[in-house]
LUMTOR-744175 format. One record per residue (C-alpha): residue number from 1; residue in one letter; x, y, z. Coordinates in pm, whole numbers. Example, Ala and Ser with C-alpha at 12.3 -4.5 7.8 and 13.67 -1.06 7.14 Angstrom:
[1; a; [1230; -450; 780]]
[2; s; [1367; -106; 714]]
END
This chain:
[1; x; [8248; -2079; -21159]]
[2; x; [8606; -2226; -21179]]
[3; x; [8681; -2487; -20943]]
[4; x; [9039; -2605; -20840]]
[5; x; [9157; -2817; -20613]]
[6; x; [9455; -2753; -20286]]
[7; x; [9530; -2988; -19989]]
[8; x; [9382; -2862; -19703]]
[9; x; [9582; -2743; -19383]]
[10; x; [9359; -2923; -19129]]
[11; x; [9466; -3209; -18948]]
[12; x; [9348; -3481; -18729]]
[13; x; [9178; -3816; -18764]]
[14; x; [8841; -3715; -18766]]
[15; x; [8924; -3540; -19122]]
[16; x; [8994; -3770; -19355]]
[17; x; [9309; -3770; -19576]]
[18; x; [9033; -3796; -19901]]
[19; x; [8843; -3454; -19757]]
[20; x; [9207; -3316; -19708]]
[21; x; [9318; -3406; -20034]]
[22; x; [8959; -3261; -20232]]
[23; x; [8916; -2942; -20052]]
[24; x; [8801; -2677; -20268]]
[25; x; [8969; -2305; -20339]]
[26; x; [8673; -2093; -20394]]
[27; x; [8623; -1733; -20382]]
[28; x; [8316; -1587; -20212]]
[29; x; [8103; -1697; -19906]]
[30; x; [7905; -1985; -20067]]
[31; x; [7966; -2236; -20320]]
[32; x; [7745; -2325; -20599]]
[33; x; [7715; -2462; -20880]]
[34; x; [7421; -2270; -21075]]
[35; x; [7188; -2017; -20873]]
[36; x; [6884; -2302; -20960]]
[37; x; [7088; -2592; -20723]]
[38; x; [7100; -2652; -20326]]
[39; x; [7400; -2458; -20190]]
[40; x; [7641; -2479; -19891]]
[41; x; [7870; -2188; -19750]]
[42; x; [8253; -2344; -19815]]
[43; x; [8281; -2417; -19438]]
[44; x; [7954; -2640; -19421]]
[45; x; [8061; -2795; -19762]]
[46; x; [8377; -2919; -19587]]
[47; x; [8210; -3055; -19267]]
[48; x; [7951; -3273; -19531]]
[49; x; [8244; -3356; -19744]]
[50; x; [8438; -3488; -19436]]
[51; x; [8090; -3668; -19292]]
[52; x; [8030; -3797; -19635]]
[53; x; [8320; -3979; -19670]]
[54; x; [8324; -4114; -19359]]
[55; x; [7998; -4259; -19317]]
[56; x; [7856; -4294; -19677]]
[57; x; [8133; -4325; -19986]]
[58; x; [8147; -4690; -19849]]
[59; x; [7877; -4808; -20019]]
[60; x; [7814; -4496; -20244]]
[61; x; [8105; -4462; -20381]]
[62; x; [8383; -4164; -20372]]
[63; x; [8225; -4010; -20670]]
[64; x; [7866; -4111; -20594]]
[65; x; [7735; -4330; -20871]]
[66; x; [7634; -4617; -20625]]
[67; x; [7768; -5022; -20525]]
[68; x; [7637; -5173; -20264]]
[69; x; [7398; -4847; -20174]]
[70; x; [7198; -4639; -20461]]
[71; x; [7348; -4397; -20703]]
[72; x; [7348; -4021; -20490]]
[73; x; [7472; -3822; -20818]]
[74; x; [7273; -3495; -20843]]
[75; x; [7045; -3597; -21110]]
[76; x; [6885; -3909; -20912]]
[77; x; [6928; -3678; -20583]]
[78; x; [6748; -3390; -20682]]
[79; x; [6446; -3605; -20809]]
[80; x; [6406; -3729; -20442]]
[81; x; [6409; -3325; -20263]]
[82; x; [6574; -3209; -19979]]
[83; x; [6286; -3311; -19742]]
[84; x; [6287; -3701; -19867]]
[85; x; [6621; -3700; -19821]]
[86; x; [6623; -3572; -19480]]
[87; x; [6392; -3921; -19402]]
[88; x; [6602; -4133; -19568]]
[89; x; [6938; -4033; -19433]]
[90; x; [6721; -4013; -19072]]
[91; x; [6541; -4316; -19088]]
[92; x; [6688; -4589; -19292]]
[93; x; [6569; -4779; -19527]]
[94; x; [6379; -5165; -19539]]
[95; x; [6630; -5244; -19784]]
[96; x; [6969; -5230; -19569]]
[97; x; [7024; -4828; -19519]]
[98; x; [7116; -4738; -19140]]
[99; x; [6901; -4467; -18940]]
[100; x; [7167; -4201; -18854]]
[101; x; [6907; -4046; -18631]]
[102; x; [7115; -4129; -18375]]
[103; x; [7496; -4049; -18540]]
[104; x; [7423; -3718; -18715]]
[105; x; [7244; -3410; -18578]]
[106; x; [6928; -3292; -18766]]
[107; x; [7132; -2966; -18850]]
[108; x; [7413; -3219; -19019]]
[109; x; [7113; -3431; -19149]]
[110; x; [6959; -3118; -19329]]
[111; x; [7341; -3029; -19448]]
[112; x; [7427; -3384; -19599]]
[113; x; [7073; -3377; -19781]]
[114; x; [7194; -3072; -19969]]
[115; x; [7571; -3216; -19970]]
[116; x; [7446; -3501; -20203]]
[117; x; [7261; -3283; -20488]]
[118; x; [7548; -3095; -20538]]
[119; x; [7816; -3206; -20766]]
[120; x; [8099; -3430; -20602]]
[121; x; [8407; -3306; -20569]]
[122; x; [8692; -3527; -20802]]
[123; x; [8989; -3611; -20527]]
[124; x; [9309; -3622; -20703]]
[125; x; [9528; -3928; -20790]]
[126; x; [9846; -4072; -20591]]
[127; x; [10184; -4144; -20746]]
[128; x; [10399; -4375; -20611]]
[129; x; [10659; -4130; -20564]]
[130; x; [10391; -3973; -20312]]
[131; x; [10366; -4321; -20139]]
[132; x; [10764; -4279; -20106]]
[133; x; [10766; -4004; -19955]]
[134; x; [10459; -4102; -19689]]
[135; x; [10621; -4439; -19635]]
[136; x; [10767; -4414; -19200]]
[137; x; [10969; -4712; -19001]]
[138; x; [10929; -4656; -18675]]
[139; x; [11141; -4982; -18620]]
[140; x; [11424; -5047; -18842]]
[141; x; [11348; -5420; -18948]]
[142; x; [11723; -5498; -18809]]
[143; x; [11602; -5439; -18459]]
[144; x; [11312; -5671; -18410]]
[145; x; [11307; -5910; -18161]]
[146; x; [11408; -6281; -18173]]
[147; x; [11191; -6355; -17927]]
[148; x; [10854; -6244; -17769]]
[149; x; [10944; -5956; -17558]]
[150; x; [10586; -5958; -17326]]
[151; x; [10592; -6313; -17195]]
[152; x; [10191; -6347; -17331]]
[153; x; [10058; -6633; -17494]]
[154; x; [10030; -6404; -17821]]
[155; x; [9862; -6683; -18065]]
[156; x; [9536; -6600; -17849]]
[157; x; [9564; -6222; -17881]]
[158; x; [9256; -6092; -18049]]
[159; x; [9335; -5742; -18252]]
[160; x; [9008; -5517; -18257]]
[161; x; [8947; -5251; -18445]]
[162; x; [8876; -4943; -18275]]
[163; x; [8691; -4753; -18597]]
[164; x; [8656; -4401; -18541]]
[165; x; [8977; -4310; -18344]]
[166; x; [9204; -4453; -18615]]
[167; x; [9339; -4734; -18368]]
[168; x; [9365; -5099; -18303]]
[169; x; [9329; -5269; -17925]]
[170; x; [9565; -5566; -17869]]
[171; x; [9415; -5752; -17618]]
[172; x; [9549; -6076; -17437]]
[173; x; [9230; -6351; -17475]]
[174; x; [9354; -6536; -17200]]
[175; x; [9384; -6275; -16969]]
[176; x; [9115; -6065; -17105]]
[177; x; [9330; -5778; -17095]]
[178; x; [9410; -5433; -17349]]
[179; x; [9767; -5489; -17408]]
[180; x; [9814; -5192; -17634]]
[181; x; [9580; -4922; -17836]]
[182; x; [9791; -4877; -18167]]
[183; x; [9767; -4603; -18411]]
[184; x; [9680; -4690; -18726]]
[185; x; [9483; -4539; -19028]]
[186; x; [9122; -4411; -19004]]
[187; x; [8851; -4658; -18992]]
[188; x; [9051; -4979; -19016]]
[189; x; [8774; -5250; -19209]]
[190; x; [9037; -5530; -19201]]
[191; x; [9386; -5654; -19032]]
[192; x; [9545; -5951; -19208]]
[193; x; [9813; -6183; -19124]]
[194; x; [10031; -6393; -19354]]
[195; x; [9872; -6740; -19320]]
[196; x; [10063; -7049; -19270]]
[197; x; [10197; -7153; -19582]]
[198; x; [10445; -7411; -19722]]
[199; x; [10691; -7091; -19757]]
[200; x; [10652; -6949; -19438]]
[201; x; [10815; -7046; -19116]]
[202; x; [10535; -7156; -18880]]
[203; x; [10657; -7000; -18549]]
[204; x; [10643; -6617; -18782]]
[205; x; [10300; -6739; -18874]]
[206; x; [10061; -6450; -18726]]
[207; x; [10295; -6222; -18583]]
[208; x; [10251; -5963; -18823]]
[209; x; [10026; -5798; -18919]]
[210; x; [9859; -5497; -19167]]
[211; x; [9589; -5295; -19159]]
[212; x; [9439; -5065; -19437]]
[213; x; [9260; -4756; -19328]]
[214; x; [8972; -4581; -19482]]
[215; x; [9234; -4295; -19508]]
[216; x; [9479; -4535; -19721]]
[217; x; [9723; -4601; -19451]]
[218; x; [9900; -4917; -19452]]
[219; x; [10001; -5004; -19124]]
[220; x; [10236; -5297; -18996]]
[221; x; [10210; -5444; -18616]]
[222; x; [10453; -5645; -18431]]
[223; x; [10318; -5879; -18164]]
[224; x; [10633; -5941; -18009]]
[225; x; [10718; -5586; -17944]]
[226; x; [10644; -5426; -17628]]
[227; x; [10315; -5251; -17664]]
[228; x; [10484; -4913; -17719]]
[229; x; [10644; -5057; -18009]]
[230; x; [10393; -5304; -18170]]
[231; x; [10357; -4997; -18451]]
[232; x; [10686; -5082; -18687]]
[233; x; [10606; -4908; -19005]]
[234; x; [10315; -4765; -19239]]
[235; x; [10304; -4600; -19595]]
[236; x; [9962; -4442; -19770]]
[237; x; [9860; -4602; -20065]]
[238; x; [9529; -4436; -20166]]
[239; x; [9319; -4168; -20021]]
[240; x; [9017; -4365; -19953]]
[241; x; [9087; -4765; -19912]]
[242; x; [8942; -5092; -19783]]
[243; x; [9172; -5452; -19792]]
[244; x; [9463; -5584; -19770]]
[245; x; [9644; -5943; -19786]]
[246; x; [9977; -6062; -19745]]
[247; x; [10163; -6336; -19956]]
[248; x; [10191; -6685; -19849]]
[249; x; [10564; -6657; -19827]]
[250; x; [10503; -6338; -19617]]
[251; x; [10710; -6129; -19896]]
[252; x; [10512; -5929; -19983]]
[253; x; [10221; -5722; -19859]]
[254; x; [9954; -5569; -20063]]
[255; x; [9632; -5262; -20011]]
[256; x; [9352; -5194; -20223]]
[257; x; [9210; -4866; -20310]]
[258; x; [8887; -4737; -20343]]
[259; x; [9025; -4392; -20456]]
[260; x; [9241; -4384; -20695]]
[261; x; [9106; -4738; -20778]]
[262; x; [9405; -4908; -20802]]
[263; x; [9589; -5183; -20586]]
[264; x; [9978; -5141; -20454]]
[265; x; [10243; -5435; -20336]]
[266; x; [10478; -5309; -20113]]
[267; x; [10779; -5511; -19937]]
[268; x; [10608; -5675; -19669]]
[269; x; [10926; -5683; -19463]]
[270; x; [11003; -5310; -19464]]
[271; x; [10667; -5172; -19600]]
[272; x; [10818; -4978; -19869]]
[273; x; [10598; -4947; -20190]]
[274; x; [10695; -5159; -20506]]
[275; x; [10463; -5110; -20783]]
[276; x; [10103; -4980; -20856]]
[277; x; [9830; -5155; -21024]]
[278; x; [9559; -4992; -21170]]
[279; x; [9173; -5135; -21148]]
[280; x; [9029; -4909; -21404]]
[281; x; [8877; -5088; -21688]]
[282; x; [8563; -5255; -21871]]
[283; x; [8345; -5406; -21626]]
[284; x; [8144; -5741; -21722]]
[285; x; [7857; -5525; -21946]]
[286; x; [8080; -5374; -22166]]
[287; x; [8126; -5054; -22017]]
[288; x; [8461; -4856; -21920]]
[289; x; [8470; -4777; -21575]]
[290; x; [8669; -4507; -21383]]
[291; x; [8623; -4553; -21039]]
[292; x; [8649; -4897; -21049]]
[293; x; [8668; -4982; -20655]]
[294; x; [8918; -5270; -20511]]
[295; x; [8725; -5421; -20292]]
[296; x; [8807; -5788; -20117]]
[297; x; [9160; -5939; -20165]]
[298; x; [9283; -6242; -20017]]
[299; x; [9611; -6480; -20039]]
[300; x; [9517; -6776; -20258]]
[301; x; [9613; -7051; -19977]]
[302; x; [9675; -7311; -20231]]
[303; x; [9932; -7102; -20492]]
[304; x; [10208; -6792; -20530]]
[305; x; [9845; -6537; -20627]]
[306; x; [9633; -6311; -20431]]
[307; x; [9272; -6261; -20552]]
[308; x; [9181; -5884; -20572]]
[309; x; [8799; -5835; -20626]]
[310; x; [8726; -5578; -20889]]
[311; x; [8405; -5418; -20740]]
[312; x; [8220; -5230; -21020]]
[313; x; [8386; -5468; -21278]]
[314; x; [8261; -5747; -21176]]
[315; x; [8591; -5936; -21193]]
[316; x; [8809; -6168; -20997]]
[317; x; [9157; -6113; -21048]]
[318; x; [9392; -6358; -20945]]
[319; x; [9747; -6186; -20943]]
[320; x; [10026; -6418; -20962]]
[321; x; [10306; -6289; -20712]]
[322; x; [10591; -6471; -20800]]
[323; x; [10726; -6227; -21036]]
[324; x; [10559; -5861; -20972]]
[325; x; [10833; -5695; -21229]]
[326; x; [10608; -5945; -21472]]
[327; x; [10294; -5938; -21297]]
[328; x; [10046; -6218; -21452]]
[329; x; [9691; -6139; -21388]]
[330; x; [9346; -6383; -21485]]
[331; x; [9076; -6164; -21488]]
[332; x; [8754; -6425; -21421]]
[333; x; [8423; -6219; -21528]]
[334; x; [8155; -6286; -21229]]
[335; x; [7904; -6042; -21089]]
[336; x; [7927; -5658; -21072]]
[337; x; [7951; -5496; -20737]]
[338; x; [8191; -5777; -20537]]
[339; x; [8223; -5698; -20191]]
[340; x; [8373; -5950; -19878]]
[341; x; [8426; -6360; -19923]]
[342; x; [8572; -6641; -19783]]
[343; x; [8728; -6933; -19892]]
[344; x; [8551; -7314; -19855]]
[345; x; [8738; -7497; -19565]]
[346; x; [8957; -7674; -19917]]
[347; x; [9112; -7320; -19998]]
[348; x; [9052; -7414; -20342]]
[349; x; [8737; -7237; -20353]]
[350; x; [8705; -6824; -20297]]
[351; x; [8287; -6735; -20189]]
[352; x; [8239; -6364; -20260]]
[353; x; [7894; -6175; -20213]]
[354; x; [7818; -5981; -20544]]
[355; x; [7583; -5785; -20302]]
[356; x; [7403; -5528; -20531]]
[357; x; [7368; -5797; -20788]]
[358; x; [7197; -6037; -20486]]
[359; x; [7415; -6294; -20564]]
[360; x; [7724; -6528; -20446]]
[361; x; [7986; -6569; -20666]]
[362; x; [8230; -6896; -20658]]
[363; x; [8570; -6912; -20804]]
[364; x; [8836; -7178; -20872]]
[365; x; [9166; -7085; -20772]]
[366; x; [9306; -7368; -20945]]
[367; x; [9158; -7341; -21300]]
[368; x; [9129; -6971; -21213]]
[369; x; [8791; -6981; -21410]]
[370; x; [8429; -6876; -21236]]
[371; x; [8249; -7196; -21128]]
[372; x; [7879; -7051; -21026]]
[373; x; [7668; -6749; -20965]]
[374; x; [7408; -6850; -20697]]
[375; x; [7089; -6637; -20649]]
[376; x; [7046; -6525; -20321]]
[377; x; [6837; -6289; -20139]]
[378; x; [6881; -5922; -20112]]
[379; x; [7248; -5796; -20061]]
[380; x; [7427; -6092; -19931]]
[381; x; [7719; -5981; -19682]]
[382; x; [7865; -6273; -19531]]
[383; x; [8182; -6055; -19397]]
[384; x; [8468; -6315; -19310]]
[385; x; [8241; -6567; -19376]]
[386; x; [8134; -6948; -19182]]
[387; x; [8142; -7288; -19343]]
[388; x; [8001; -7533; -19110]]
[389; x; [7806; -7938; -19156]]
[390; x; [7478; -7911; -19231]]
[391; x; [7320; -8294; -19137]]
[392; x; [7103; -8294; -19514]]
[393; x; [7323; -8097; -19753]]
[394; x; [7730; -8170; -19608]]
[395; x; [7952; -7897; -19573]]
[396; x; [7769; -7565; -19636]]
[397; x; [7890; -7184; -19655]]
[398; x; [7707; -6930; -19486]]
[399; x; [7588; -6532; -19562]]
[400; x; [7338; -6295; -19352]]
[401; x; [7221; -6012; -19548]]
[402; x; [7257; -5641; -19583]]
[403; x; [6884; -5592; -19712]]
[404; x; [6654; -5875; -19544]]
[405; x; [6652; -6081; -19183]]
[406; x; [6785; -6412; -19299]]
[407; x; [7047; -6634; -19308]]
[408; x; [7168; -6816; -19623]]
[409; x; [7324; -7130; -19629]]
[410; x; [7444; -7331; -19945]]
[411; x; [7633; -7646; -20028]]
[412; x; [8015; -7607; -20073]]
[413; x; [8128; -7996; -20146]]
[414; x; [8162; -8088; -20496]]
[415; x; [8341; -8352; -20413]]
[416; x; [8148; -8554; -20114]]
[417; x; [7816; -8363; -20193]]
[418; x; [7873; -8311; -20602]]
[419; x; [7451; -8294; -20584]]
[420; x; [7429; -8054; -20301]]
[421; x; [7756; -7810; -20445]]
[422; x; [7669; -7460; -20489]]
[423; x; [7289; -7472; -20474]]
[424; x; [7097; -7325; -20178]]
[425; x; [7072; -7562; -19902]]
[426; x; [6869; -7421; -19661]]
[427; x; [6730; -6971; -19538]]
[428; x; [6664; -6895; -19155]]
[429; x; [6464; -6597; -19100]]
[430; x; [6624; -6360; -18847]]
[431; x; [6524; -6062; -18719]]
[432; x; [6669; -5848; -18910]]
[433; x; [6935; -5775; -19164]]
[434; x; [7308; -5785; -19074]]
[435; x; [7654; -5755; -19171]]
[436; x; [7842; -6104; -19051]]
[437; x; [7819; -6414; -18985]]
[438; x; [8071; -6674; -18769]]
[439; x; [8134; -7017; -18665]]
[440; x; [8397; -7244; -18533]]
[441; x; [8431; -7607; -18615]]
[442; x; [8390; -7735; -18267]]
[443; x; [8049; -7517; -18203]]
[444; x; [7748; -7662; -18240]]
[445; x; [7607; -7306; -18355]]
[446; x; [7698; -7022; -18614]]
[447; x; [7654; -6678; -18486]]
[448; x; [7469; -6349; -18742]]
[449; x; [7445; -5996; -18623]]
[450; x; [7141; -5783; -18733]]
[451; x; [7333; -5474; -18749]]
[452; x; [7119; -5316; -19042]]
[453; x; [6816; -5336; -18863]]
[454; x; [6682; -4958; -18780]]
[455; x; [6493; -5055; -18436]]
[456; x; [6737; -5029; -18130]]
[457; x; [6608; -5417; -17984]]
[458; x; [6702; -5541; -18280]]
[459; x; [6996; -5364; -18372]]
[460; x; [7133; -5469; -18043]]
[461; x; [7145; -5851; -18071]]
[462; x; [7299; -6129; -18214]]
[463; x; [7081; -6448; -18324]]
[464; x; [7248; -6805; -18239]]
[465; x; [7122; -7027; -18454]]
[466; x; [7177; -7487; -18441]]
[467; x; [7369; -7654; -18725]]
[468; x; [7174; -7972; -18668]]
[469; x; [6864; -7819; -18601]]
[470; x; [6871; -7513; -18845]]
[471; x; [6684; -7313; -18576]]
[472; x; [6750; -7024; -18381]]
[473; x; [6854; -7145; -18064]]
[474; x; [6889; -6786; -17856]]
[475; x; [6850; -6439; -17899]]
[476; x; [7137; -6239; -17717]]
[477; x; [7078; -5875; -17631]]
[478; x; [7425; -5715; -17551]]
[479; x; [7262; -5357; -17463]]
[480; x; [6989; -5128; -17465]]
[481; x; [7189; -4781; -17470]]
[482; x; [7047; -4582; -17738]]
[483; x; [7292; -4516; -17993]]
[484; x; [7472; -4834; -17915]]
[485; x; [7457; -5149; -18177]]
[486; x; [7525; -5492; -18137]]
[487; x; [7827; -5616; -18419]]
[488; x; [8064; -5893; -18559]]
[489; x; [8153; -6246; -18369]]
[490; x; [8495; -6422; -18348]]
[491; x; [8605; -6686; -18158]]
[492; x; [8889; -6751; -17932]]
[493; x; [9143; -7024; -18028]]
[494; x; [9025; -7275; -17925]]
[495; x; [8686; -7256; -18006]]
[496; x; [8518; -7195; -17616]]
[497; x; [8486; -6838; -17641]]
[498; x; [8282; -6599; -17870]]
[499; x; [8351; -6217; -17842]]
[500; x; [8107; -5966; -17972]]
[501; x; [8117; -5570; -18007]]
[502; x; [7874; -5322; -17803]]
[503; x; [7979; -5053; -18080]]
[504; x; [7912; -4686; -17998]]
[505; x; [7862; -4505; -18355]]
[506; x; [7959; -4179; -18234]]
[507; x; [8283; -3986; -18265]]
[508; x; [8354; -3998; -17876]]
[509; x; [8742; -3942; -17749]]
[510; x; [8643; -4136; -17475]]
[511; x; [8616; -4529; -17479]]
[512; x; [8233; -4551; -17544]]
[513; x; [8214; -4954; -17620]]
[514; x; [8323; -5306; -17466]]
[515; x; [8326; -5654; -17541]]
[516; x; [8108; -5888; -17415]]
[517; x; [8255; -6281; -17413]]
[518; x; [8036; -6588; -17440]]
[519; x; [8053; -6944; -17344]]
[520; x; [8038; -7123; -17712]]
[521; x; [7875; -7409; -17552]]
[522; x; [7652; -7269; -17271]]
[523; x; [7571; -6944; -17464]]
[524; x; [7591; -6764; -17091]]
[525; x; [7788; -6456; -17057]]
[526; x; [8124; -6530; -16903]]
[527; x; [8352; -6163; -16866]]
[528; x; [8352; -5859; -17040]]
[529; x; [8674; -5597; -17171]]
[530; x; [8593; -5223; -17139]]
[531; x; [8774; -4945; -17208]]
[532; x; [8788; -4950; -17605]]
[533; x; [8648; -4700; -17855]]
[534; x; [8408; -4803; -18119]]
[535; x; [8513; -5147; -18116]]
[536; x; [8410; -5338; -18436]]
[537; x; [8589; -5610; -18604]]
[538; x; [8796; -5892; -18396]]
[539; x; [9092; -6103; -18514]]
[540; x; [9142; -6412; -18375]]
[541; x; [9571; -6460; -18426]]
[542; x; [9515; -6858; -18425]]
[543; x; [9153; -6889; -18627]]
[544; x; [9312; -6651; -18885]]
[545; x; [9609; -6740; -18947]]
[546; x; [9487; -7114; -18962]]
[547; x; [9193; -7030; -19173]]
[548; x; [8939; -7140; -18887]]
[549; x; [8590; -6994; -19025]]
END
């Protein structure tokens, strides 16, 4: 059977740009590949396709072959059976899988466990002429503002992402108020500001800023608009996407793909595309790799470079921006299957969680050269990270972990603690396994999520846990609704506040999560903002932009 591939003439945000761009033209009522494999009719194929991607390719990968989660290509698939692979999906696993008991009907459950021992489609790859054409100012750069045009104490506006309605909430921390529901891409992982920076005016510092979609789109905000405004521009850069960063000098913006693997800079200023990059290559074993994911990628706070994690390389780039018609790139080996990092409170040093290889990976943005692989426990996931003062070992980074209840914590000082430096200081056990970890420098506690944990009690709190005393201080239950999960911490500006996600992992229109607001000192609930979809991920304008972790 021949299979080609035509962009699909659905629309809407819960299909994703990737299932648009892969659906099949296929003659008949079913699809399959030989008469001896599971089949699908074309319209069920789709809907698994579209599910797939969504929930799964994450940590799968686009074409299956595994990262962060196992390999699902047909011939490890079809060893397992449709009926162990209805548990799996339903249940979870021990080692960091979520149930999706409670996100995907058993009908959808059955459907995906046949999806995944079927061949995977191959999406098709993006030009930058097709960026061109998908690039939209809504704006013109010419008409900005001079001046804050909302009278709001902006540096304490916390952006969250609102996942699964393609949007992000503006919402005033003082006043604990939505100031604006943007539109954005698909399943925004990560906004990013340009940082301060020797190059970049202070009072611009955090008023931009970009978000990458799952769907590739590359969207700009403007915090001094009015809120039916604060969307100035976007362009697609990939079909299926992660990060983004800006440069120091706030030139240049720049997103990285998951399909086609490749990274883009486009003109930060006006969001038009510049050049492609592409992340294709030999990874750290020797072995050519074609969908080579772009994972993490950061501003190097210290130089003119961004660091651009090469996922299933195993490689830290660090791409000088000074010149991108002569792009210079150091390509540090490290540890395959590089996922989310932080920087060590210098900026000198980038901590990135080589998850599926259970380790943490440090690298030296001055002598662009790896400096240590550290053994940890079972995927470490440390998100956007938390560097705190441990009493024994000095200053200390900080991971929880996708595949295990526990917390680790290692030194982060060669300088003041040369003996302590990149050795394990110190586990807690939590509860369960989670996805991030956060801190401020004027708490006395770091904050971890258990996110990954299967049972709803669990899934639905956050452990707060003493830098002096390394023990878990309180155990915060944010709700019991089933379905509902407990996710990601950030703090306010100035460090009083912690906001955490009641996250709703259903497809709902209507808002179906809230934030509940802690006192950073008292740990006692203090107010609550409702009326958000699926919130997830919070940006702090001040703590990000000033590299507060």
């Amino acid at each position: 059977m021949t299979r080609s591939f035509r962009p699909s003439v659905r629309t809407g945000i819960s299909v994703s740009t990737l299932s648009l761009a892969i659906s099949l033209t296929i003659g008949g009522a079913g699809i399959a590949a030989q008469a001896a494999t599971p089949t699908l009719s074309e319209a069920d194929f789709e809907a698994s396709k579209t599910t797939y991607f969504q929930r799964c390719a994450g940590c799968h990968g686009t074409l299956r072959k595994g990262a962060t989660g196992k390999s699902l290509e047909p011939k490890e698939t079809m060893k397992l059976g449709q009926e162990r692979l209805e548990k799996i999906i339903k249940f979870g696993t021990e080692g960091g899988m979520n149930n999706f008991d409670d996100i995907m009907t058993e009908d959808e459950i059955k459907k995906m466990a046949t999806y995944i021992q079927m061949e995977p489609p191959v999406p098709p790859e993006m030009s930058l002429a097709l960026m061109k054409e998908r690039h939209k100012v809504f704006v013109d750069p010419k008409d900005y503002p001079t001046k804050p045009l909302h009278g709001r104490n902006w540096k304490n506006f916390f952006l969250v992402i609102e996942r699964d309605v393609g949007k992000v909430a503006v919402i005033d921390g003082d006043k604990k108020e939505v100031v604006a529901h943007v539109p954005t891409g698909y399943a925004v992982h990560v906004l990013k500001a340009a940082e301060h920076h020797k190059n970049l005016k202070a009072k611009d510092a955090g008023r931009f800023w970009y978000t990458q979609g799952r769907d590739g789109k590359l969207t700009k905000i403007d915090l001094w608009q009015t809120p039916d405004k604060m969307k100035v521009a976007e362009v697609q850069i990939a079909y299926d996407a992660r990060d983004v960063a800006v440069s120091g000098d706030g030139k240049y913006v720049v997103g990285g793909g998951y399909w086609p693997p490749h990274f883009v800079i486009a003109d930060a200023h006006t969001m038009e595309p510049l050049k492609v990059v592409s992340a294709r290559g030999v990874n750290v074993d020797g072995e050519y790799v074609n969908e080579s994911r772009v994972a993490a990628i950061y501003d190097t706070p210290n130089h003119p470079s961004w660091l651009v994690s090469m996922k299933e390389l195993g490689q830290m780039w660090q791409v000088d921006y000074s010149d991108i018609d002569n792009l210079k790139i150091t390509k540090m080996d490290t540890a395959k299957f590089l996922h989310d990092g932080f920087y060590d409170p210098t900026g000198r040093y980038f901590q990135i969680a080589a998850n599926a290889s259970n380790q943490m990976v440090v690298v030296d943005t001055k002598t662009q050269k790896l400096t240590k692989l550290i053994d940890v426990d079972k995927l470490p996931h440390p998100g956007p990270g938390a560097n705190w003062v441990d009493p024994k070992c000095g200053p200390v980074g900080g991971t929880t972990h996708l595949g295990v209840g526990k917390v680790t914590a290692w030194g982060n000082d060669p300088v003041g603690h040369k003996d302590q430096a990149w050795k394990i200081c110190y586990e807690v056990e939590t509860d369960g396994p989670g996805l991030f970890i956060r801190t401020h420098p004027k708490s006395d506690y770091y904050w971890a999520d258990q996110t990954k944990h299967p049972e709803p009690e669990v899934q639905q709190s956050i452990q707060v846990i003493s830098k002096e005393t390394r023990e878990i201080v309180k155990t915060l239950r944010l709700t019991d609704k089933p379905g509902y999960a407990a996710v990601h911490i950030e703090f306010n500006n100035d460090g009083t506040e912690v906001w955490t996600s009641v996250w709703n992992r259903s497809d709902s229109k209507e808002p179906n999560g809230e934030i509940i607001i802690f006192d950073a000192k008292t740990l006692e609930e203090k107010a609550r903002v409702k009326g958000l979809f699926a919130p997830t991920g919070k940006f702090n304008v001040h703590n990000r932009v000033n590299h507060v972790t």
